[in-house]
Short mmCIF file of the C-alpha atoms (twelve columns), coordinates in Angstrom:
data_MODEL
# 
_entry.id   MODEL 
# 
loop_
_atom_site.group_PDB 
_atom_site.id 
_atom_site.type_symbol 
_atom_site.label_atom_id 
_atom_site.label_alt_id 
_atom_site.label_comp_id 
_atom_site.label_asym_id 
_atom_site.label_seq_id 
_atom_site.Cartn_x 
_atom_site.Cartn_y 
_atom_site.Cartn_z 
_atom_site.pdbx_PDB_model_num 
ATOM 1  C CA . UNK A 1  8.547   -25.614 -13.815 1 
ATOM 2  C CA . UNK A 2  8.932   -29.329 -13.540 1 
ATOM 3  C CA . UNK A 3  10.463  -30.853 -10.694 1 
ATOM 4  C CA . UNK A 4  13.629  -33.170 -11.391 1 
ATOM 5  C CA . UNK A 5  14.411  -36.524 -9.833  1 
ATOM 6  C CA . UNK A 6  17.267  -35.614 -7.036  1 
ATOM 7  C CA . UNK A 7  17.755  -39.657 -7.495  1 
ATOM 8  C CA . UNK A 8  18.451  -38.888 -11.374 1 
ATOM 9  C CA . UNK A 9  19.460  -35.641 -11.570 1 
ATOM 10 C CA . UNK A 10 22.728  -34.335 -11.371 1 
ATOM 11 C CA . UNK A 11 23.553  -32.009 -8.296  1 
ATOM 12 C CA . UNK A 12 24.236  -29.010 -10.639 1 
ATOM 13 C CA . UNK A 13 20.989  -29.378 -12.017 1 
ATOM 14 C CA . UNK A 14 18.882  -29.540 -8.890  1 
ATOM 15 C CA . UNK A 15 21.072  -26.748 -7.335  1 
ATOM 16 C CA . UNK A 16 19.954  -24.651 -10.551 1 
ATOM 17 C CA . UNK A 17 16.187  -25.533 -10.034 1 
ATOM 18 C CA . UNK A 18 16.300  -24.637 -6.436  1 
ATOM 19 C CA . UNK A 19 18.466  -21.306 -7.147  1 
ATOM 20 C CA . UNK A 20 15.311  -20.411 -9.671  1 
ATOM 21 C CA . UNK A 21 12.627  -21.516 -7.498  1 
ATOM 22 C CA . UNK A 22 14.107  -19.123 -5.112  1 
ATOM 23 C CA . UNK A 23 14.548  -16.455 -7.214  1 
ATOM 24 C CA . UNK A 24 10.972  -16.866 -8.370  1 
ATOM 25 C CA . UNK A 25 9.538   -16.758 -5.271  1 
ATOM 26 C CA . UNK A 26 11.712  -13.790 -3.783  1 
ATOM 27 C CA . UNK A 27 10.187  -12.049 -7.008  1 
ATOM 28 C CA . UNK A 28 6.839   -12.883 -6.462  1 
ATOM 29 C CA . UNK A 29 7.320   -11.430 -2.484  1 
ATOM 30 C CA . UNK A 30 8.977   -8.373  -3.934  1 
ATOM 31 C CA . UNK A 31 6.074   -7.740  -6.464  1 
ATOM 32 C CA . UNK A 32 3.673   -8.379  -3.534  1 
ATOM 33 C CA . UNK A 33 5.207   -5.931  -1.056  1 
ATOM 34 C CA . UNK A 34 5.471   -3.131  -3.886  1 
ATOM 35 C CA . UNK A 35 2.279   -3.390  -4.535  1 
ATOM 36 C CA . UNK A 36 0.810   -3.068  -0.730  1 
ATOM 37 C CA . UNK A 37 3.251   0.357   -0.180  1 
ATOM 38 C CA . UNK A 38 1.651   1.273   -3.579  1 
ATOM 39 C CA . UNK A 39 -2.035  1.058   -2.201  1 
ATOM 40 C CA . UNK A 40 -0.722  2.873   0.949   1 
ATOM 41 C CA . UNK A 41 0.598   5.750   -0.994  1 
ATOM 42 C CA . UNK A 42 -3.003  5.648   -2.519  1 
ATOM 43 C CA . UNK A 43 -4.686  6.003   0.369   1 
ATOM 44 C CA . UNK A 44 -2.624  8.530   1.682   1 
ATOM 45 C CA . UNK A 45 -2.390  10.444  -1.037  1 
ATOM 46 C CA . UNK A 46 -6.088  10.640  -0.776  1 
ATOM 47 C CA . UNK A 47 -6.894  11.700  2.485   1 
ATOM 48 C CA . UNK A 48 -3.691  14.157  1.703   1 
ATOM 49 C CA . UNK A 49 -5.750  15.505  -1.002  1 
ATOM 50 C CA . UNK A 50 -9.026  16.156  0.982   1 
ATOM 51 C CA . UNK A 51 -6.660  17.606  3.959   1 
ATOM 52 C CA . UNK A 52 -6.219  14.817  6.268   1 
ATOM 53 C CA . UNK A 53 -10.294 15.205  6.652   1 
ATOM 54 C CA . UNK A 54 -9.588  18.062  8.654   1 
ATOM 55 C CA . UNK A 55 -11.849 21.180  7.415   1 
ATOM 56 C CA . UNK A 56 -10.731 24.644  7.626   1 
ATOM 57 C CA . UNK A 57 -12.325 26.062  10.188  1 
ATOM 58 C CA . UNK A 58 -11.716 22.573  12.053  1 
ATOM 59 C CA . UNK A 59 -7.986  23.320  12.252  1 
ATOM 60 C CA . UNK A 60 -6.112  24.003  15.290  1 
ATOM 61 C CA . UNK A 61 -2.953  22.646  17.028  1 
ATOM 62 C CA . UNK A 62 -4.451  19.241  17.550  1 
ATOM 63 C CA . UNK A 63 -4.200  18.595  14.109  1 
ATOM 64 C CA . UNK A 64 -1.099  20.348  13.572  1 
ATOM 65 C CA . UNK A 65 0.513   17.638  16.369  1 
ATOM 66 C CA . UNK A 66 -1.278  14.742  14.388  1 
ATOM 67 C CA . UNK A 67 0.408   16.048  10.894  1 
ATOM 68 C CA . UNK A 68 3.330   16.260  12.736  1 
ATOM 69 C CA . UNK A 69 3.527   13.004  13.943  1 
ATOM 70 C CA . UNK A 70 2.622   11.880  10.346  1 
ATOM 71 C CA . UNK A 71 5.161   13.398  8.826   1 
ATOM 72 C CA . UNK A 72 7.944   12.250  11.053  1 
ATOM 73 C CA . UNK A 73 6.924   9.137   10.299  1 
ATOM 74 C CA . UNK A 74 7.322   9.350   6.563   1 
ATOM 75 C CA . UNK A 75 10.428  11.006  7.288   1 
ATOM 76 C CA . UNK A 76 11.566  8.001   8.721   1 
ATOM 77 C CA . UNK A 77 11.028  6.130   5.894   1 
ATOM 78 C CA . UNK A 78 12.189  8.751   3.227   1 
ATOM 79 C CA . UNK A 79 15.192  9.024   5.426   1 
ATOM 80 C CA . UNK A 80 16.115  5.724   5.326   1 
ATOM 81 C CA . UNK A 81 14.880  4.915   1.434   1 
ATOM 82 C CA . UNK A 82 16.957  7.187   0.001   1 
ATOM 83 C CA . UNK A 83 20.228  7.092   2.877   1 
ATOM 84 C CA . UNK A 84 19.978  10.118  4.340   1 
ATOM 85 C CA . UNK A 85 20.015  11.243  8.011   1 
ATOM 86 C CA . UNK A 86 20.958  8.701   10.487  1 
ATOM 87 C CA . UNK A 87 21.486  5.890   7.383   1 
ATOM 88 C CA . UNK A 88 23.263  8.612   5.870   1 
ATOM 89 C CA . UNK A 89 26.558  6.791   4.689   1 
# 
């Protein structure tokens, strides 16, 4: 995008450049931030998938507290992505 004079330009103009510029940018953030949860999913996903690395006859309460914590953690999130619970309208 090329910049305009602000000695040449009218105000309207420059407001509109800035308002896109913004808009651009807030895009480019949002994009950015989409795609890091995205890889964290991944990864979660993942070690989800091969049971939190715990095996079997590794299991006990220990883990049960860590998958615990986990998940109220992600409830957290869930909870307050889709409005329910305490952000519960």
């Amino acid at each position: 995008m090329t910049r305009l004079n602000p000695q040449t330009t009218p105000r309207h103009q420059l407001r509109a450049e800035k308002t896109a510029r913004n808009k651009e940018a807030a895009l480019n953030a949002f994009i950015g931030k989409k795609a890091e949860i995205d890889a964290m999913l991944t990864r979660l996903q993942a070690l989800s998938d091969d049971h939190f690395n715990c095996h079997p006859d590794e299991a006990g309460w220990a883990m049960v507290g860590t998958l615990e914590h986990y998940a109220s953690l992600l409830k957290r999130i869930t909870d307050s992505a889709f409005g329910e619970s305490e952000h519960a309208e």
